[in-house]
ZADO-1210 file (C-alpha; in nm, 4 decimals, padded with zeros to 6 digits):
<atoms>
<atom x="08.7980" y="08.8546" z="11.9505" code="UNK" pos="1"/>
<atom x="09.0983" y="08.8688" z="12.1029" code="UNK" pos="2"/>
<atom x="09.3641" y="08.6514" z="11.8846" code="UNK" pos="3"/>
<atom x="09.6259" y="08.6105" z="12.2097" code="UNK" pos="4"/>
<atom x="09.4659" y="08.5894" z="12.5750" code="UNK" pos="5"/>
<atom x="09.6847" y="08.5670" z="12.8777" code="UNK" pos="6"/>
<atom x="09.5570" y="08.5077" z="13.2028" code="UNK" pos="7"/>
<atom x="09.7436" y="08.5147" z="13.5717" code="UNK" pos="8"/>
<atom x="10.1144" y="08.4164" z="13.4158" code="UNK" pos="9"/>
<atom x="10.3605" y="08.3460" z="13.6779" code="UNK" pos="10"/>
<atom x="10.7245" y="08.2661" z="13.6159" code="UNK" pos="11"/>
<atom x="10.9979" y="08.2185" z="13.7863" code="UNK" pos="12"/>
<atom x="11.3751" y="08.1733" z="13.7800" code="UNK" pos="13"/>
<atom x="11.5429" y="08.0331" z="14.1310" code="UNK" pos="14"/>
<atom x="11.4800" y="08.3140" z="14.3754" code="UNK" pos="15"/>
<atom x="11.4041" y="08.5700" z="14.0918" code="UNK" pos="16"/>
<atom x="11.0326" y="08.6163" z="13.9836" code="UNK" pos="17"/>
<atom x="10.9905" y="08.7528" z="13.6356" code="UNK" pos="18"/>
<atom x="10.6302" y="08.7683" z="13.5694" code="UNK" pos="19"/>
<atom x="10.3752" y="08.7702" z="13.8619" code="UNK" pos="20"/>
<atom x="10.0624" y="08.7419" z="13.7472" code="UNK" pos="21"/>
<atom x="10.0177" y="08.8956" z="13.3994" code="UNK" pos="22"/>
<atom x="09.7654" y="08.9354" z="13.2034" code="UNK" pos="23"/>
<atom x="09.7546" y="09.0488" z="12.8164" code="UNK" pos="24"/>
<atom x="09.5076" y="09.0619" z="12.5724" code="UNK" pos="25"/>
<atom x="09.6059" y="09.1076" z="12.2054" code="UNK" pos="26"/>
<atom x="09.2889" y="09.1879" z="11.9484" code="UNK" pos="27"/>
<atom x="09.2989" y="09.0534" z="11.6238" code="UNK" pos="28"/>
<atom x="09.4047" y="09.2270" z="11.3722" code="UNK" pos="29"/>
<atom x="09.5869" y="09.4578" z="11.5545" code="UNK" pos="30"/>
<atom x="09.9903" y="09.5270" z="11.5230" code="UNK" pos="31"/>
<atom x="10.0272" y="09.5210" z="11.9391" code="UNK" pos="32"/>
<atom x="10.3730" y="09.6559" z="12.0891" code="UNK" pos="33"/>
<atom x="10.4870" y="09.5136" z="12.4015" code="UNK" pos="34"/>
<atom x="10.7071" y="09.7531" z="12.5881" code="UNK" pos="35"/>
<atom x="10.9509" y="09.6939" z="12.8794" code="UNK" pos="36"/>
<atom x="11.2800" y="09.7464" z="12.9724" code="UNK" pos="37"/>
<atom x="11.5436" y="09.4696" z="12.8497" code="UNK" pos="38"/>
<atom x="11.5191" y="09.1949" z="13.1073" code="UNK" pos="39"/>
<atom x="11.1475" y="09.3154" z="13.2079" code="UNK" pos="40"/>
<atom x="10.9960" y="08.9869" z="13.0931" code="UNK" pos="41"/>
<atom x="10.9238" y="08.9922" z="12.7747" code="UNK" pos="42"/>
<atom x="11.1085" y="08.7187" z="12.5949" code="UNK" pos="43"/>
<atom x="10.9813" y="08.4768" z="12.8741" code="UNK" pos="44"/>
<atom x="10.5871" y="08.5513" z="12.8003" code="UNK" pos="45"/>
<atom x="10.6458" y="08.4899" z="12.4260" code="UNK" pos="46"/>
<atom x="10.8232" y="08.1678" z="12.5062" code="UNK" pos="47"/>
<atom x="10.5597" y="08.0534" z="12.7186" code="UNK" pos="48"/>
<atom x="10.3144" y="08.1884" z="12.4471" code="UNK" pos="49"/>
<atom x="10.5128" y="07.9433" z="12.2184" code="UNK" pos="50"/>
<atom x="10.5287" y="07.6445" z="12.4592" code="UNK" pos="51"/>
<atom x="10.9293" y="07.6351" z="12.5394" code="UNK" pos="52"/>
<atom x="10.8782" y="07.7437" z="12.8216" code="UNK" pos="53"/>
<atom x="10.6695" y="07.5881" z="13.1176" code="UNK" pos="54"/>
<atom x="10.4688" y="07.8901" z="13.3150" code="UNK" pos="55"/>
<atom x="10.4842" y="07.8315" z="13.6927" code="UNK" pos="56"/>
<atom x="10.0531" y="07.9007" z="13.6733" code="UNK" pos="57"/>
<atom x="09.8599" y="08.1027" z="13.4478" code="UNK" pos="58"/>
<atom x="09.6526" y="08.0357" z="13.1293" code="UNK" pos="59"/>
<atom x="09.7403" y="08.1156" z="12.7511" code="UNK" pos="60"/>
<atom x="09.4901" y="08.1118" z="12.4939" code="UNK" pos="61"/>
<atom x="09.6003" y="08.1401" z="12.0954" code="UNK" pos="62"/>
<atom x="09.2922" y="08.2061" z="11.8571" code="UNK" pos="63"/>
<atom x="09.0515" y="08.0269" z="12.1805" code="UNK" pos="64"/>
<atom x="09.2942" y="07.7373" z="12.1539" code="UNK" pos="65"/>
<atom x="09.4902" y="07.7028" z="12.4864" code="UNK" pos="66"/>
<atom x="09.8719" y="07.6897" z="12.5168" code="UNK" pos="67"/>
<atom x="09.9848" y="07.3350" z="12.6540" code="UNK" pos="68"/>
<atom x="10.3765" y="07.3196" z="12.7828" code="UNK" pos="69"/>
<atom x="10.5531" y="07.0565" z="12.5426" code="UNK" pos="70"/>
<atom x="10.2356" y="07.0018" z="12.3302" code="UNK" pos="71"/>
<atom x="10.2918" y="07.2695" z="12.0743" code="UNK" pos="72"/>
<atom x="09.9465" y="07.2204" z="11.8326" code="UNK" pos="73"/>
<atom x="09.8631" y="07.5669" z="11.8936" code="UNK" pos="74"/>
<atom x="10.2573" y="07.7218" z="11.7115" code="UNK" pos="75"/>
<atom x="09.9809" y="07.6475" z="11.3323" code="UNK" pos="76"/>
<atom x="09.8700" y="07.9583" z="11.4751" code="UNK" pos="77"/>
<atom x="10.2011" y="08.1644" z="11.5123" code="UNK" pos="78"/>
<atom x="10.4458" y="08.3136" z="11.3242" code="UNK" pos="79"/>
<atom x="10.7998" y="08.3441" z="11.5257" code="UNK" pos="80"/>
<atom x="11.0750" y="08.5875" z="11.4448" code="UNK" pos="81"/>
<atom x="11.3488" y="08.5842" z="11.7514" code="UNK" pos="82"/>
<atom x="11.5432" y="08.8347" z="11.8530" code="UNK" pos="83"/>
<atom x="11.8897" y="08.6495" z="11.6637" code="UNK" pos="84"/>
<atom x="11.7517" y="08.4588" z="11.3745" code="UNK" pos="85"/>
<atom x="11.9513" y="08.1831" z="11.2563" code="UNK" pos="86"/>
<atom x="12.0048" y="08.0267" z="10.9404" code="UNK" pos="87"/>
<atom x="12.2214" y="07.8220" z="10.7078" code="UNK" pos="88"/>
<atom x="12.4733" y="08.0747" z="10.5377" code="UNK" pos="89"/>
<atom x="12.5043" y="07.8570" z="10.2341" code="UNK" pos="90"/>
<atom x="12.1482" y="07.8320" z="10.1345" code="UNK" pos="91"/>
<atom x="11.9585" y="08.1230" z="09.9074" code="UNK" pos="92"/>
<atom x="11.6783" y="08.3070" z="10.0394" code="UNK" pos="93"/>
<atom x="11.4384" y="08.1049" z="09.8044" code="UNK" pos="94"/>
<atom x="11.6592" y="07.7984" z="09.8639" code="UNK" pos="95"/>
<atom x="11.5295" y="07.8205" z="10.2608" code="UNK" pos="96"/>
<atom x="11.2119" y="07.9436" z="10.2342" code="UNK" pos="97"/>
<atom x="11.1674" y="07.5904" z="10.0195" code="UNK" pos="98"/>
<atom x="11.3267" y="07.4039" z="10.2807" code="UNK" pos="99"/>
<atom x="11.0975" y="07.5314" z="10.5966" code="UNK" pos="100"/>
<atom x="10.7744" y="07.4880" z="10.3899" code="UNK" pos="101"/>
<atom x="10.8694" y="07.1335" z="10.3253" code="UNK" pos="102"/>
<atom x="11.0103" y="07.0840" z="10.7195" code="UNK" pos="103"/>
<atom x="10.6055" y="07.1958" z="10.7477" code="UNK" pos="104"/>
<atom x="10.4112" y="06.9594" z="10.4828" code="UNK" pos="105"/>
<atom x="10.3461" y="07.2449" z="10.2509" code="UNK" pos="106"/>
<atom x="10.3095" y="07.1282" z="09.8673" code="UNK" pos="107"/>
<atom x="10.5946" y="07.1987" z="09.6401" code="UNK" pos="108"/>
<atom x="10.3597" y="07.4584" z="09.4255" code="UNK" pos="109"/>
<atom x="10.2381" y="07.6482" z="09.7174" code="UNK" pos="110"/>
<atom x="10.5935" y="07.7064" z="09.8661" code="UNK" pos="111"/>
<atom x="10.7293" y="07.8357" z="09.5309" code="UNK" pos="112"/>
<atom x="10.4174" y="08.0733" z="09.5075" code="UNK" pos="113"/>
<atom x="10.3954" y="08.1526" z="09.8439" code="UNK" pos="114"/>
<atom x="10.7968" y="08.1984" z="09.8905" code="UNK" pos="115"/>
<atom x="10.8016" y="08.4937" z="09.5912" code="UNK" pos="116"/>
<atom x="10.4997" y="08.6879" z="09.6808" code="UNK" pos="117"/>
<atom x="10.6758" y="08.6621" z="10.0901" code="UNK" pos="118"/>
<atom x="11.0256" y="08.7432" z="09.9312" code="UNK" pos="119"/>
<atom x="10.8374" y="09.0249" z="09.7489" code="UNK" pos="120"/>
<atom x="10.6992" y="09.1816" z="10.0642" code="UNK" pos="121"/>
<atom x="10.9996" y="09.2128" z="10.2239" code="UNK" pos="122"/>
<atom x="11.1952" y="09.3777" z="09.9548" code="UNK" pos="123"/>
<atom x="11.4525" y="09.0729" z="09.8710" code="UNK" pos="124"/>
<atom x="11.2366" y="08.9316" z="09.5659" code="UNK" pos="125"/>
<atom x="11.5848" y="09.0202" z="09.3457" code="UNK" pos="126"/>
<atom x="11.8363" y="08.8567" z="09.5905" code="UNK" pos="127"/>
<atom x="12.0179" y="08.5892" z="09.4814" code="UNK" pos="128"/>
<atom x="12.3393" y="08.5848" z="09.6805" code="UNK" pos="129"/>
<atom x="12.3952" y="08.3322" z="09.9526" code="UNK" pos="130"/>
<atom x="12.2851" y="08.4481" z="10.3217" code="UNK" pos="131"/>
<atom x="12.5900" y="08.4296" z="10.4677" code="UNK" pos="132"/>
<atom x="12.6359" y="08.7469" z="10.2660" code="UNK" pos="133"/>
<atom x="12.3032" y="08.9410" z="10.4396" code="UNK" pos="134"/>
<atom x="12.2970" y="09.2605" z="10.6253" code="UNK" pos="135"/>
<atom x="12.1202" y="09.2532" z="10.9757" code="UNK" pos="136"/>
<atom x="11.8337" y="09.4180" z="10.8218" code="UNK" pos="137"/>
<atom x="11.8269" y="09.1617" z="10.5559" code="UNK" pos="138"/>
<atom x="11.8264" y="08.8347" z="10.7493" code="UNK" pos="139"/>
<atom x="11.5370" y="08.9955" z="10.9930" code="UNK" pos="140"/>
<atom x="11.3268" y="09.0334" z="10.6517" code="UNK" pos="141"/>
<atom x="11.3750" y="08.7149" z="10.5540" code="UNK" pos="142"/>
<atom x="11.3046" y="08.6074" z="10.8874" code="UNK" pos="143"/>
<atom x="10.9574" y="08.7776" z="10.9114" code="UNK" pos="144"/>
<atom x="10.9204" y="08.5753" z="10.5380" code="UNK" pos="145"/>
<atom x="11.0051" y="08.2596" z="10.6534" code="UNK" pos="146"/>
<atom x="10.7599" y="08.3644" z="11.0039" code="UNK" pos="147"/>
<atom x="10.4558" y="08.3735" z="10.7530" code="UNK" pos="148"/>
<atom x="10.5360" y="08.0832" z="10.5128" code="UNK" pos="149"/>
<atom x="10.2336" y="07.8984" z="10.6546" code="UNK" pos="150"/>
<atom x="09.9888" y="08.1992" z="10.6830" code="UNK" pos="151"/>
<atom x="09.9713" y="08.2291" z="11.0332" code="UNK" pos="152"/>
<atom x="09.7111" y="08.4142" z="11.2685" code="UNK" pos="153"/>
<atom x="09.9579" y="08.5401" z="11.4843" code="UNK" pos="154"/>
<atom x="10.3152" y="08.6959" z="11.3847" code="UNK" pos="155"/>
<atom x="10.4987" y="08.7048" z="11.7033" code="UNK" pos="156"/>
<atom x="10.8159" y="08.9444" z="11.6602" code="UNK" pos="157"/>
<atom x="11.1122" y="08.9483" z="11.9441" code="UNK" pos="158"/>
<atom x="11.2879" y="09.3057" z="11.9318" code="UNK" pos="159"/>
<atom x="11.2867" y="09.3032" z="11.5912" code="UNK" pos="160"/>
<atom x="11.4187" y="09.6592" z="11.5581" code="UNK" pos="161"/>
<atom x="11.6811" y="09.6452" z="11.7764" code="UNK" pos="162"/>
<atom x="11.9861" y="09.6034" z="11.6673" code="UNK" pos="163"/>
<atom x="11.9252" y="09.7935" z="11.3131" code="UNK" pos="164"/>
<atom x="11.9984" y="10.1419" z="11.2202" code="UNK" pos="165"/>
<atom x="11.7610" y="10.3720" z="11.1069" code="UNK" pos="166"/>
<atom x="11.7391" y="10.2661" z="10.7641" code="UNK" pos="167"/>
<atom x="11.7072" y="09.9607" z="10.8732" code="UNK" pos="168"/>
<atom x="11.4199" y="09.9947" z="11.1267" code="UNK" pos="169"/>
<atom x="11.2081" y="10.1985" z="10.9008" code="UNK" pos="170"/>
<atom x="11.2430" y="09.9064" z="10.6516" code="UNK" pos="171"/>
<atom x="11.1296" y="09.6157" z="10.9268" code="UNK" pos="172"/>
<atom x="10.8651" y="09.8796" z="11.0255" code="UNK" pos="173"/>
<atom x="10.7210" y="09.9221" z="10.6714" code="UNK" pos="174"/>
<atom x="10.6968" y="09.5389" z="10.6392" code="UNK" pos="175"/>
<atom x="10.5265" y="09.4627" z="10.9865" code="UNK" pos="176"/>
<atom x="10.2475" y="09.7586" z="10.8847" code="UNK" pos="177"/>
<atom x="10.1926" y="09.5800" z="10.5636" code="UNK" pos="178"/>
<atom x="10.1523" y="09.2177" z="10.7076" code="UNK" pos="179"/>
<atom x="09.8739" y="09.3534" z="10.9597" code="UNK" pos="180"/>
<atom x="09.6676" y="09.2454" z="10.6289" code="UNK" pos="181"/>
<atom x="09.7820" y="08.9369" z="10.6886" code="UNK" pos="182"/>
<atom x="09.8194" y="08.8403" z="11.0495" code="UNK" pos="183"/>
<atom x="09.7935" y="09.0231" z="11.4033" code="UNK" pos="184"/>
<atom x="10.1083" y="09.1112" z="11.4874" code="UNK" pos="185"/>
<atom x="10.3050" y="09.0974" z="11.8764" code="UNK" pos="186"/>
<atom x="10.5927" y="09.2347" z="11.8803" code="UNK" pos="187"/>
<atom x="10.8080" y="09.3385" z="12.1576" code="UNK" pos="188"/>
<atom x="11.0566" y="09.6559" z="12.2261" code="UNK" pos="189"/>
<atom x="11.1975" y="09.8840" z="12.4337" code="UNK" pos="190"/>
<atom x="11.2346" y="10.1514" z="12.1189" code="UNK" pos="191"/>
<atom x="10.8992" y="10.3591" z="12.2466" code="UNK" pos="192"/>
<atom x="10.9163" y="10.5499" z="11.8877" code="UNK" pos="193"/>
<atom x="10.8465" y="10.2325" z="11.6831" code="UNK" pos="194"/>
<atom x="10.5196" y="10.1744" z="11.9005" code="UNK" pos="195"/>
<atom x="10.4253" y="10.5592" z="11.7958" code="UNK" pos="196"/>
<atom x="10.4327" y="10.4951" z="11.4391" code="UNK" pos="197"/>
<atom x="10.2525" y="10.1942" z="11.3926" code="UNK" pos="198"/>
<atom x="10.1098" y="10.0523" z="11.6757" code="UNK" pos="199"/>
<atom x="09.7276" y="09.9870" z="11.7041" code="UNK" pos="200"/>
<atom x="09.7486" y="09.8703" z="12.0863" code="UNK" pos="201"/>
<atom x="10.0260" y="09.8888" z="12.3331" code="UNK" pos="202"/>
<atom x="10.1097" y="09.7312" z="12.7005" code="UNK" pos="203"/>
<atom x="10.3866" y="09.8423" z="12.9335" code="UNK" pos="204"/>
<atom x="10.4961" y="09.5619" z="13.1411" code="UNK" pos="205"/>
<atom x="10.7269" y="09.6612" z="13.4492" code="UNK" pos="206"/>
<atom x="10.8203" y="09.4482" z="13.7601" code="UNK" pos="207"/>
<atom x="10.6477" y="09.1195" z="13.6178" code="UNK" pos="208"/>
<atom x="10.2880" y="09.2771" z="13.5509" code="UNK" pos="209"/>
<atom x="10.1669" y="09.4659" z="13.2855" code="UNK" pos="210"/>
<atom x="10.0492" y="09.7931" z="13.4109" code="UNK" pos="211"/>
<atom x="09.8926" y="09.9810" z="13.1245" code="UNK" pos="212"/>
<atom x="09.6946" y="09.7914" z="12.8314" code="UNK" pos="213"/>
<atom x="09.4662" y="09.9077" z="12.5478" code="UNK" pos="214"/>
<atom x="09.4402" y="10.0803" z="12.2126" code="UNK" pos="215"/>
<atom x="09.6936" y="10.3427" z="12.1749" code="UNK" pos="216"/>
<atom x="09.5044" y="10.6335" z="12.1073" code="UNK" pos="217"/>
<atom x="09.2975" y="10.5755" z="12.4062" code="UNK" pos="218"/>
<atom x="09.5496" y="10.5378" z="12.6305" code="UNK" pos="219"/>
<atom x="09.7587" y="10.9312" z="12.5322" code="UNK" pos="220"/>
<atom x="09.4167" y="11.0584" z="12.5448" code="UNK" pos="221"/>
<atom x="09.3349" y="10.9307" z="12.8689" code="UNK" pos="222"/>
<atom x="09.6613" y="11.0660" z="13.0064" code="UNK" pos="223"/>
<atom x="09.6527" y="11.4200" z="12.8177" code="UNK" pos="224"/>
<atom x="09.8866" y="11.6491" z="13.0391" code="UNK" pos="225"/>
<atom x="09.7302" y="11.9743" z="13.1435" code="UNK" pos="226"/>
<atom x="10.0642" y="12.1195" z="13.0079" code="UNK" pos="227"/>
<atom x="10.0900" y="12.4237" z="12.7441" code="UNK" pos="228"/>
<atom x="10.4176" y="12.5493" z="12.5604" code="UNK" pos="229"/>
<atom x="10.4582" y="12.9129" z="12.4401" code="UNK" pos="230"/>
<atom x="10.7104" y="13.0909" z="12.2227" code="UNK" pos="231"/>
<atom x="10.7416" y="13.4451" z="12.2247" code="UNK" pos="232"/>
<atom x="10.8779" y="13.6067" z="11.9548" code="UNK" pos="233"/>
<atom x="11.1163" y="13.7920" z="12.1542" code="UNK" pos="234"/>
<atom x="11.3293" y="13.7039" z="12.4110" code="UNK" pos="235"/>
<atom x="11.3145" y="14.0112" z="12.6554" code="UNK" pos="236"/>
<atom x="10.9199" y="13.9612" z="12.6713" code="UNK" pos="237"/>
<atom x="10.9595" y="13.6239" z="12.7760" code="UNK" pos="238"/>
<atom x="11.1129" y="13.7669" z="13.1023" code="UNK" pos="239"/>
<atom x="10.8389" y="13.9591" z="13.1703" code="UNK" pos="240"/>
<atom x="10.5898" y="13.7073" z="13.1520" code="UNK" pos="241"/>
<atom x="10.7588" y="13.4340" z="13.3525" code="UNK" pos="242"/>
<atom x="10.7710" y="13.7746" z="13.6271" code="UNK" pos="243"/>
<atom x="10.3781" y="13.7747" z="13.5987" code="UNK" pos="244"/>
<atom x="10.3376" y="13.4359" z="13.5981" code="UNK" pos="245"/>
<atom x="10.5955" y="13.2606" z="13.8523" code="UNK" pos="246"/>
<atom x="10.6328" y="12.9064" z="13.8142" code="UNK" pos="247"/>
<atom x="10.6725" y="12.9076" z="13.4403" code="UNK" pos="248"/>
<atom x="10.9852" y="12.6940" z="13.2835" code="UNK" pos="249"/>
<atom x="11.1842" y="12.7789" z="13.0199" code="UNK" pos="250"/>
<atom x="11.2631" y="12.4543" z="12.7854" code="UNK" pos="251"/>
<atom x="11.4739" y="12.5889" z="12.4718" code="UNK" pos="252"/>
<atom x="11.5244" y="12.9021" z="12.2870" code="UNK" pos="253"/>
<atom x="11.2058" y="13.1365" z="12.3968" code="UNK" pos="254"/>
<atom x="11.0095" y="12.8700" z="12.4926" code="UNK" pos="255"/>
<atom x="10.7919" y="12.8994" z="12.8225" code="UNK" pos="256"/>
<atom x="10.6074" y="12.5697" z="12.9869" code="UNK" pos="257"/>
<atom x="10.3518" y="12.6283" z="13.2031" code="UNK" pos="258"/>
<atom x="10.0747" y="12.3613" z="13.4002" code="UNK" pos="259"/>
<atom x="09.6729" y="12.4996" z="13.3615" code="UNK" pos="260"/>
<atom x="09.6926" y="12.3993" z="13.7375" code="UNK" pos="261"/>
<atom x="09.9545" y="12.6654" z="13.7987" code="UNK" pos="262"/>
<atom x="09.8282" y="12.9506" z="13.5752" code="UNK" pos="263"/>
<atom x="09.4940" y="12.9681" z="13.3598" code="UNK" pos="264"/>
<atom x="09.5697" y="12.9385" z="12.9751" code="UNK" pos="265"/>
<atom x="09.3067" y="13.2088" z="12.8775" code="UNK" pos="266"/>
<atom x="09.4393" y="13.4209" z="13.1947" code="UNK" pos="267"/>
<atom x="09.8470" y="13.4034" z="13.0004" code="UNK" pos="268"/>
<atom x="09.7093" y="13.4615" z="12.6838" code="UNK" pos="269"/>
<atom x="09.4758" y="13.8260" z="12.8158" code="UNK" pos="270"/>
<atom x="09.8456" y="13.8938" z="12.9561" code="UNK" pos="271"/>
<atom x="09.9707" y="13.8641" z="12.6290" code="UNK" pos="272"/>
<atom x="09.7358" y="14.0662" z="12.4441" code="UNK" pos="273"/>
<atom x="09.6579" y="14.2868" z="12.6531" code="UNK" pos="274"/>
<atom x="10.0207" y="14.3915" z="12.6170" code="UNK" pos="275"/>
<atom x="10.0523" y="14.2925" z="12.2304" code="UNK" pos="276"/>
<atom x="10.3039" y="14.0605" z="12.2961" code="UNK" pos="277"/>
<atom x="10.3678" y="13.8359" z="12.0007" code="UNK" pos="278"/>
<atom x="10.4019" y="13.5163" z="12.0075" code="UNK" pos="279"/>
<atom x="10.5243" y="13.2051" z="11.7777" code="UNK" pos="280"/>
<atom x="10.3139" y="12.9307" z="11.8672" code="UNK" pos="281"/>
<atom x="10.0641" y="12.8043" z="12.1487" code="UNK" pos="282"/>
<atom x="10.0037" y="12.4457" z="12.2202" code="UNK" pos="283"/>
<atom x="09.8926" y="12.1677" z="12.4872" code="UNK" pos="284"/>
<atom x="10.1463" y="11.9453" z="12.5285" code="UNK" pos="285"/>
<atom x="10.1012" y="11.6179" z="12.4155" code="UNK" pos="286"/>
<atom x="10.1797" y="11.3065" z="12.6154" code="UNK" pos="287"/>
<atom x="10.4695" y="11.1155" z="12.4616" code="UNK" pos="288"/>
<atom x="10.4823" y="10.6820" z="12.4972" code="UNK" pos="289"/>
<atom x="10.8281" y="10.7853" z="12.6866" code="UNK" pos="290"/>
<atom x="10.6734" y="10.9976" z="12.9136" code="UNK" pos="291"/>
<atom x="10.4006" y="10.7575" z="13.0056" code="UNK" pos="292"/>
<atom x="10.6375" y="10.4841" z="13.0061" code="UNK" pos="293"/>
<atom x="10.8921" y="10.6431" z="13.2419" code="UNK" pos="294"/>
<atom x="10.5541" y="10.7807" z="13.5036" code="UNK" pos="295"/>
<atom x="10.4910" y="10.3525" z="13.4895" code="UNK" pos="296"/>
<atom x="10.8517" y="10.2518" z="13.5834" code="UNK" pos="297"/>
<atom x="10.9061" y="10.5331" z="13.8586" code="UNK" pos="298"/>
<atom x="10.5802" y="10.4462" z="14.0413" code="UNK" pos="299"/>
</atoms>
């Protein structure tokens, strides 16, 4: 079942045209990274996902439920963390995770349980100082907290990596792998290494459609390069062979690249043999989310 469904979204802004005609589909219980370029779009789809936004035509289904502009009955669903959370400096983490679950109807007993075992999973059970004190990093864990007060299907996350340093992003990352228990997770970015490490399913969306969909495994295996790097032990052979074998590319140190279209792998490595050549390391080269992303944008 797929937990978000998107069907022909169009959008536009005066003479500009930001989305023409997408189409998504997010699986449940999947942690789904939406790729693009800053300004590619994807802040628009997630406010139209989320209703504050009217689309211009297009569908938008939430757990079979559809999307309604202004009529917001399908946000029980979501979770929201935005790219800038906000909140009110003078308040305690606990202090505002108690005031959103009452904003929401929750009972006084289920906030306070459901507020430590959140505060918990996002590593600030111990904090006690006010926010206005908070790192980055910290305010964008207690804003994936206060996202999943009221046990949503869908956690919808805008950049949520963005602005943090590496410390920081492993952190956020940790926290979205763990709520995948919890909720299917959206969440855009442009930083193609956080999709690597924990996404289930990925889409690239470039010049208002999204081009490439689908689990990511599937997709790098689909679009496995006929590439292979070799490393010669020593640096004089590697001469030699790129003279046998024209067309091969050095990359770094004794490091040849060669395409199977070019030169036969089994027909380099009788070269090598047959001259005792030794070598480091042989390998296909595998397809990277930047290089696939980067073949989608230059098309």
């Amino acid at each position: 079942m797929d937990m978000l469904h998107i069907t022909g979204l169009h959008k536009r802004f005066g003479d500009k045209e930001v989305l023409k005609g997408l189409e998504l589909s997010v699986p449940e219980h999947s942690i789904f990274g939406f790729i693009g370029k800053n300004g590619a779009g994807k802040t628009t789809t997630m406010k139209t996902v989320l209703g504050f936004m009217k689309a211009d035509r297009g569908e938008i289904a939430v757990a079979g439920e559809r999307v309604i502009y202004g009529q917001t009955a399908t946000n029980r669903f979501i979770g929201y963390l935005p790219d800038v959370p906000e909140f009110y400096p003078f308040m305690t983490a606990p202090e505002y995770l108690s005031f959103c679950g009452e904003i929401t109807g929750m009972h006084r007993d289920e906030i306070r349980a459901r507020s430590k075992e959140l505060l918990e999973l996002v590593g600030l059970g111990g904090e006690r100082h006010r926010i206005r004190g908070f790192s980055r990093g910290m305010k964008q864990r207690l804003g994936i907290a206060q996202a999943l007060l009221h046990r949503p299907k869908l956690l919808i996350c805008d950049e949520p990596t963005s602005a943090l340093d590496p410390v920081g992003r492993k952190e956020i990352l940790d926290i979205i792998l763990a709520v995948r228990e919890q909720a299917t997770v959206l969440f855009s970015t442009h930083i193609l290494t956080d999709c690597e490490r924990i996404c289930t399913d990925i889409a690239f969306l470039n010049d208002g459609v999204v081009q490439i969909q689908g689990r990511l495994g599937d997709i790098k295996s689909g679009c496995r390069t006929e590439e292979y790097l070799l490393e010669t032990e020593k640096r004089a052979d590697m001469s030699d062979v790129c003279l046998a074998f024209p067309g091969m590319r050095q990359t770094e140190g004794n490091q040849l690249c060669f395409s199977e279209k070019e030169h036969s792998v089994f027909e380099v490595l009788r070269y090598l043999a047959d001259r005792q050549i030794p070598l480091l390391k042989v390998q296909r080269v595998e397809p990277t989310l930047e290089s696939l992303f980067m073949e989608v944008v230059e098309k």
